[in-house]
C-alpha positions in Angstrom: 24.4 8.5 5.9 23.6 5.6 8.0 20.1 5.5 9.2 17.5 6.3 6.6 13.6 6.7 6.7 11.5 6.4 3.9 7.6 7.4 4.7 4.2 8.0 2.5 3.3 11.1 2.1 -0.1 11.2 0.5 -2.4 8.3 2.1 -0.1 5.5 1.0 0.3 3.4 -2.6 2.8 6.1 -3.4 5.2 3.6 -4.6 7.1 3.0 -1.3 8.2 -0.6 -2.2 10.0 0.8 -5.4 11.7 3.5 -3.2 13.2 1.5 -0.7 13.9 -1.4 -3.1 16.0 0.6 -5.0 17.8 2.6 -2.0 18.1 -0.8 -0.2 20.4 -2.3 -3.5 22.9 0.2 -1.1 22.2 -0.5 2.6 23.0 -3.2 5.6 19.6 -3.6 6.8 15.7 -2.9 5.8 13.5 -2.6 8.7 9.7 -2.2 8.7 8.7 -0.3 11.5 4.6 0.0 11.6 1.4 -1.6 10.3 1.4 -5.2 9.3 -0.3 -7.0 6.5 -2.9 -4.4 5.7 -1.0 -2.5 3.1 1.2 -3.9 0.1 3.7 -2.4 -2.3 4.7 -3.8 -5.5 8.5 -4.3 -6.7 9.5 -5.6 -10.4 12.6 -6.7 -11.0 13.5 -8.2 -14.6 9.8 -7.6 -15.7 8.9 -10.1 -12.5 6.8 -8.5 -9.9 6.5 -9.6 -6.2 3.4 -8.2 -3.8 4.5 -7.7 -0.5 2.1 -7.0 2.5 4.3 -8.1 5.8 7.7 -8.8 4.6 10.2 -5.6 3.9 11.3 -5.1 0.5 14.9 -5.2 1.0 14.2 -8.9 1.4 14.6 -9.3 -2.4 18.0 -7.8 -2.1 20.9 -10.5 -1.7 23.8 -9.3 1.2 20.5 -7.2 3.0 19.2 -8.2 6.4 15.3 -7.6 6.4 14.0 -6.8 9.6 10.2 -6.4 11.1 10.5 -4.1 13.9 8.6 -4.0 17.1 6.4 -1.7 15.8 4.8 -4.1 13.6 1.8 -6.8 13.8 2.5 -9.8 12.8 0.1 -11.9 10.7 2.0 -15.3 11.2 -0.1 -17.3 8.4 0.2 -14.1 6.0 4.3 -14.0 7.1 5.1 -17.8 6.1 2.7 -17.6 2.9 5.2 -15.0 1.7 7.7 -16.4 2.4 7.1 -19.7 0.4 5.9 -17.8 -2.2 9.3 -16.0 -3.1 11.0 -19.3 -1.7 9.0 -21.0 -4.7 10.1 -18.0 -7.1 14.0 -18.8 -6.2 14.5 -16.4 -3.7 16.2 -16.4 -0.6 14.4 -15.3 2.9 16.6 -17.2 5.5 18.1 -13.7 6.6 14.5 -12.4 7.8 15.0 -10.7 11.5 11.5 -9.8 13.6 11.6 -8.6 16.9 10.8 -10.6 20.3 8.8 -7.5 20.7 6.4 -7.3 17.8 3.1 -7.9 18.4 1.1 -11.2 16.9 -2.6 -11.2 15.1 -4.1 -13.7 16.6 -7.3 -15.3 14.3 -10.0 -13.3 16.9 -9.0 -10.3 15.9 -9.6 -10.8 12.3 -13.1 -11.8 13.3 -13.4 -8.5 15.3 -12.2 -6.2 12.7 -14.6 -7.4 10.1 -17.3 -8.0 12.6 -17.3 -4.3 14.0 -16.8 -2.8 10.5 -19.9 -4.0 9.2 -21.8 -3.2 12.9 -20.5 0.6 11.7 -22.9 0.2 8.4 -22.5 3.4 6.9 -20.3 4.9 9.4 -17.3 2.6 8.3 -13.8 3.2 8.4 -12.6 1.3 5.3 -10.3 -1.2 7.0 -9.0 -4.0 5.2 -10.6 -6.5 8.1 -6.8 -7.8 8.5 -7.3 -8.1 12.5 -4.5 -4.8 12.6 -6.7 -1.9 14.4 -8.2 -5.0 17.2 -4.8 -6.0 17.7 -3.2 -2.4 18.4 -6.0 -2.0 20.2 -4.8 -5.0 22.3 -1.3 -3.3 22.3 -2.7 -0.3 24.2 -5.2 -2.7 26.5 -2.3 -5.0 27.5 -3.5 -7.5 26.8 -1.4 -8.5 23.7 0.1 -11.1 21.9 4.0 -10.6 21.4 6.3 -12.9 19.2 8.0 -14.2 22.5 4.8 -15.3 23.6 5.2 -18.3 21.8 7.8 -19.6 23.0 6.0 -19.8 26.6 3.3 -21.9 26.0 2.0 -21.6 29.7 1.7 -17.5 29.0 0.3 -17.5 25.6 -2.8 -19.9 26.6 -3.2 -17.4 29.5 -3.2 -14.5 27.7 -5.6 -15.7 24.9 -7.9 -17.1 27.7 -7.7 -13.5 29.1 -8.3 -11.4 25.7 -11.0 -14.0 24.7 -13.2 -13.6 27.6 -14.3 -10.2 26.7 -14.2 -10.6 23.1 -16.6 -13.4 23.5 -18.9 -11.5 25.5 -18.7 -9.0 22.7 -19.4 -11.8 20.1 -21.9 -13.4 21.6 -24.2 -10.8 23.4 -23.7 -7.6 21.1 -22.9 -9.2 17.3 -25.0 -12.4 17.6 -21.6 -14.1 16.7 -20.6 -18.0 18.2 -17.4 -17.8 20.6 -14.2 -19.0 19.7 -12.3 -21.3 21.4 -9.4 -20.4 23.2 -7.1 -23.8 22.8 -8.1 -23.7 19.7 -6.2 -20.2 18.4 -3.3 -21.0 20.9 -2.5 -24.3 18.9 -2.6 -22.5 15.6 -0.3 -19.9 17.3 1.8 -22.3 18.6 2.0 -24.6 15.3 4.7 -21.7 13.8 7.1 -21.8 17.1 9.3 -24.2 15.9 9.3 -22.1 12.6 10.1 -18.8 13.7 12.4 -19.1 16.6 15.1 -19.1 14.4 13.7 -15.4 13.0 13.9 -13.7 16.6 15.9 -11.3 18.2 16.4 -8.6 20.1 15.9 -5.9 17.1 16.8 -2.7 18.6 20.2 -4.1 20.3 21.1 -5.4 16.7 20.2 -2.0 14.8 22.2 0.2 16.9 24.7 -2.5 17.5 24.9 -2.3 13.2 24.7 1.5 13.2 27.8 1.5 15.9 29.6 -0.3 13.0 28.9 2.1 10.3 26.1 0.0 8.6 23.5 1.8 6.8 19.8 0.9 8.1 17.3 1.4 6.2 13.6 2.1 7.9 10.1 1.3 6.2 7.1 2.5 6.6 3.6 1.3 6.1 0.6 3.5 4.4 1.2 7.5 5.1 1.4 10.3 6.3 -2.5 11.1 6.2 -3.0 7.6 7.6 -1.3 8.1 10.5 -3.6 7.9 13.8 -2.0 10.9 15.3 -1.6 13.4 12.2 -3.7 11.9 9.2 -7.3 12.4 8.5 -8.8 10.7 12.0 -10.8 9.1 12.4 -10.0 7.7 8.8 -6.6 6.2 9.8 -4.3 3.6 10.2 -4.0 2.5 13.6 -0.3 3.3 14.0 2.1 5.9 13.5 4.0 5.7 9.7 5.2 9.0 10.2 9.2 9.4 10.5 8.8 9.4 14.6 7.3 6.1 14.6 10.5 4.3 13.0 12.4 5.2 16.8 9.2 4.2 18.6 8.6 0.8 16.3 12.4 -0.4 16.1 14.3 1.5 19.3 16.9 3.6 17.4 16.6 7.2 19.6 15.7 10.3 17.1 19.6 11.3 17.1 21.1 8.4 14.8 18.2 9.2 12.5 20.2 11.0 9.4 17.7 11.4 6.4 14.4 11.5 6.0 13.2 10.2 2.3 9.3 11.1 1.4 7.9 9.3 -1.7 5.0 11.5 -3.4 3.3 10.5 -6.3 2.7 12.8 -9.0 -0.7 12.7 -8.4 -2.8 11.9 -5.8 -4.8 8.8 -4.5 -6.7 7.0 -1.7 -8.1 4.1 -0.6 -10.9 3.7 2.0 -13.3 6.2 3.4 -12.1 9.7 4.7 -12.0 13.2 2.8 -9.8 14.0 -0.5 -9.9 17.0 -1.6 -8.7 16.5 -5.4 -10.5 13.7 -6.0 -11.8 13.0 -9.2 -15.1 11.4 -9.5 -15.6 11.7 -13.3 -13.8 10.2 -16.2 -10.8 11.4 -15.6 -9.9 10.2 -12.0 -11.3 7.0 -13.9 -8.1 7.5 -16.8 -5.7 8.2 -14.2 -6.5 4.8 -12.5 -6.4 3.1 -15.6 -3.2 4.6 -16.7 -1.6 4.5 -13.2 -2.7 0.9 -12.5 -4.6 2.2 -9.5 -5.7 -0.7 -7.5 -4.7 -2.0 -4.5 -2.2 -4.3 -3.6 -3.3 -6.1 -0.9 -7.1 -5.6 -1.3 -7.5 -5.4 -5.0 -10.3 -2.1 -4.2 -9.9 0.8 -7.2 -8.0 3.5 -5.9 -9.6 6.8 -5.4 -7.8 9.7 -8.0 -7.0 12.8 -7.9 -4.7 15.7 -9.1 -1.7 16.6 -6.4 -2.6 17.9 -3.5 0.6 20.1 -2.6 -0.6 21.1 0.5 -0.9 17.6 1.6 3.0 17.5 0.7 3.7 20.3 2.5 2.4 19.1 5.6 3.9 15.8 5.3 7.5 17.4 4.9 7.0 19.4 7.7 5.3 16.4 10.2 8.0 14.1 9.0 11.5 16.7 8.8 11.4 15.9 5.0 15.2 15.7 3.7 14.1 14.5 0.4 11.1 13.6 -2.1 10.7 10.5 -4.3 8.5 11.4 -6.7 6.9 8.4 -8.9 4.6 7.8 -11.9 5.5 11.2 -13.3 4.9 9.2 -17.1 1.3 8.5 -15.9 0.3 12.3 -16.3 2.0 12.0 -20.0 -0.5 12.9 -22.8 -2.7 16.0 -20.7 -2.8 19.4 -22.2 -2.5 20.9 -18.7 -2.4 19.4 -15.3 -3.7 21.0 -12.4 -1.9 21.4 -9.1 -4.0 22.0 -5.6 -1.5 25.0 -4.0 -4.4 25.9 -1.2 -8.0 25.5 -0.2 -11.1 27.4 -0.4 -12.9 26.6 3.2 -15.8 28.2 3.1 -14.9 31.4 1.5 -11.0 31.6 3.2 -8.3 30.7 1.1 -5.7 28.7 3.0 -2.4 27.3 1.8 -1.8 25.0 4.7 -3.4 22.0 6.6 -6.9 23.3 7.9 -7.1 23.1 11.6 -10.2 20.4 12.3 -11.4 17.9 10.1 -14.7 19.5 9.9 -12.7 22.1 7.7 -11.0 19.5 5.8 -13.9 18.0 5.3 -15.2 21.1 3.4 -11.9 22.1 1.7 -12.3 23.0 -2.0 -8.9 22.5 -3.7 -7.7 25.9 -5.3 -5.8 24.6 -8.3 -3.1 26.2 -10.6 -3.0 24.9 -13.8 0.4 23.8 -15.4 1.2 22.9 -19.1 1.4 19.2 -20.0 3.7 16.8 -22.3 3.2 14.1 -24.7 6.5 12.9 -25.3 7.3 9.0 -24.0 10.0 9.7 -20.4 9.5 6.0 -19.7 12.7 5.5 -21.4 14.5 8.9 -19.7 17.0 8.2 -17.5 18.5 12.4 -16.7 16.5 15.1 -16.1 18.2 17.7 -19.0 16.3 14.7 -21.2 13.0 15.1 -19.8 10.3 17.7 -21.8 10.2 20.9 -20.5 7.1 21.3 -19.5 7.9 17.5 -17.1 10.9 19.5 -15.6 8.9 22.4 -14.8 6.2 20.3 -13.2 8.4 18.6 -11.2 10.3 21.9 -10.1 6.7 23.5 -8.9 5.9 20.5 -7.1 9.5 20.5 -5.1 8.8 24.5 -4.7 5.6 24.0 -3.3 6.3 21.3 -1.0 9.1 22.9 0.4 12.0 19.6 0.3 13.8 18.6 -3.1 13.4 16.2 -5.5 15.7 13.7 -5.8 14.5 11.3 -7.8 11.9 10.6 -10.2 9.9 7.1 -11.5 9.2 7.2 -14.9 8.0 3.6 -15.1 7.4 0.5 -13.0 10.8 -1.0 -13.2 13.9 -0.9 -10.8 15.6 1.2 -13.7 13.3 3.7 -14.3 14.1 6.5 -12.4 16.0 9.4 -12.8 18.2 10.5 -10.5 18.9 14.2 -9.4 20.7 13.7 -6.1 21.9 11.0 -4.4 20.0 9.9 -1.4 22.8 7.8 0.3 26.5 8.3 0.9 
């Protein structure tokens, strides 16, 4: 099973970064394919836990070749801060690959992202004011930076001259901002060059090149399946596509050599950022569940929003993304409730619907219809087979794998590497 993709499918802090940590202790290559430096996921290893925003998490993972994919944007300040910082911890980075094709975040955009969310008062979108929507924006405008740019230093002066004259109009006239100089970003872009040259490739002639060989490629995504700009909760989205399609668009492997398609799920649900949620829990216990679930973000430190699982939100990522598998983490978190509830359909204005509603209006109205399972209170952090776990955690995670359509294969029962139990294997 060669080429593997591993996707959110709630709105992202699903536990991602464990998933593909653990499957990439088995694979060639792990390749980030979306997104940049505006989510994080959290690996421990030996009780030591590294927070990762840009680079992949198979770069922890001695004999693996991390790769960021053209899909991605490139934060080059956030990229080399990471990079020293696992340096520092004793780890080795040197065999980090990024595409001559990925796009850079250049320090305006930053300054536009922040600026415009806060123009938006209460109308905002809930970005992380990373520079990441402004820059895909300036993917679909053409008037992008790409790595590659900076290793023509005639062509990157002219193309931040070019983006900067509008966005300084925008600054100036319609924020009451000061302009920024144009020299001045293309020297700080420029000051990595030297740095990152050594990085660069061609990344879709060396994936299918390692895929000819029979090497096993791993592909990341950043955030979720309800975060994607095409088929998440719009306009309360990511601004690219962490869906399985996007890890051919963002790395140029075709559709064909794809071979799996690994969905991680948490046991319950959460969010971060504006947009509806239909489970959500705005009382004490959506405040327990983020207590006990360590629900705050990675890269922005914001509480999570909580919630019981939303199966229908499963459901339609498995069937968006050709779902092979499900991951399914912090199962222990839910230890210690007398029941748990599980959304199976909505109530949307009087019609009871068991899939996706059609517009977001409707969404935005959904009333989650639960159906209430029995709980556990025995400790699974130490269970390592599923015959070990308590009945009533088998049977949870057997209604959650009926409803969604798509097994489970494996289960977290803790924060470490080891703590997962295993049902089927997800490679070879």
């Amino acid at each position: 099973m060669p080429a593997v993709v591993v996707v959110g499918t709630q709105w992202g802090d699903e536990g991602k970064g464990k998933a593909t940590d653990q499957l990439g202790q088995g694979v060639d290559y792990v390749v980030k394919f979306n997104g940049g430096n505006n989510a994080g996921h959290t690996v421990v290893i030996d009780g030591e836990a590294f927070a990762f925003h840009l680079l992949p998490a198979g770069v922890l993972t001695p004999g693996v070749t991390p790769v960021i994919g053209n899909g991605v944007v490139v934060d080059l300040e956030v990229l080399f801060q990471e990079i020293d910082e696992i340096t520092s911890r004793g780890k080795d980075a040197s065999a980090l690959r990024i595409s001559a094709n990925a796009h850079l975040i250049p320090s305006y955009n930053r300054v536009m992202d922040r600026t415009t969310e806060r123009f938006l008062g209460a109308r905002q979108l809930g970005t992380t004011g990373r520079g990441i929507g402004p820059t895909y924006a300036d993917k679909m405008n053409r008037v992008g930076l790409r790595v590659q740019d900076l290793f023509d230093e005639s062509i990157l002066r002219q193309k931040v001259h070019s983006a900067l004259a509008q966005k300084n109009s925008l600054l100036l006239k319609v924020f009451n901002r000061p302009a920024i100089d144009p020299d001045a970003v293309a020297d700080e872009l420029l000051s990595y060059a030297d740095r990152v040259r050594p990085m660069v490739v061609d990344a879709s002639l060396m994936l299918n090149q390692a895929l000819d060989a029979g090497k096993t490629v791993l592909f990341e995504a950043g955030q979720a399946t309800m975060l994607d700009i095409d088929h998440g909760t719009y306009p309360f989205v990511t601004s690219s596509n962490p869906t399985a399609g996007g890890a051919c668009t963002g790395t140029g492997v075709g559709p064909t050599r794809i071979d799996a398609v690994v969905g991680v799920v948490k046991a319950y649900t959460t969010r971060v950022g504006e947009g509806p949620f239909p489970t959500e829990l705005d009382d004490a216990m959506g405040e327990r569940l983020r207590a006990e679930g360590g629900e705050y973000g990675v890269t922005t430190g914001r509480p999570r929003r909580c919630g019981w699982h939303d199966a229908v939100v499963t459901r339609y990522a498995a069937r968006v993304n050709g779902l092979t598998d499900l991951v399914m983490t912090k199962l222990d978190v839910l230890t210690g409730h007398e029941t748990i509830p599980v959304c199976v359909a909505y109530d949307v204005d009087g019609e009871v619907t068991s899939e996706m509603p059609l517009t977001q209006t409707d969404f935005h109205h959904a009333k989650p219809v639960y159906e209430e399972l029995p709980g556990w209170s025995e400790d699974i952090t130490g269970v390592r087979d599923f015959a070990d776990l308590p009945a009533a955690a088998r049977d949870y995670v057997l209604r959650i794998e009926e409803l969604a359509g798509c097994r489970v294969s494996a289960i977290g029962v803790g924060p470490g590497r080891e703590a997962t139990i295993t049902r089927h294997r997800l490679l070879g």
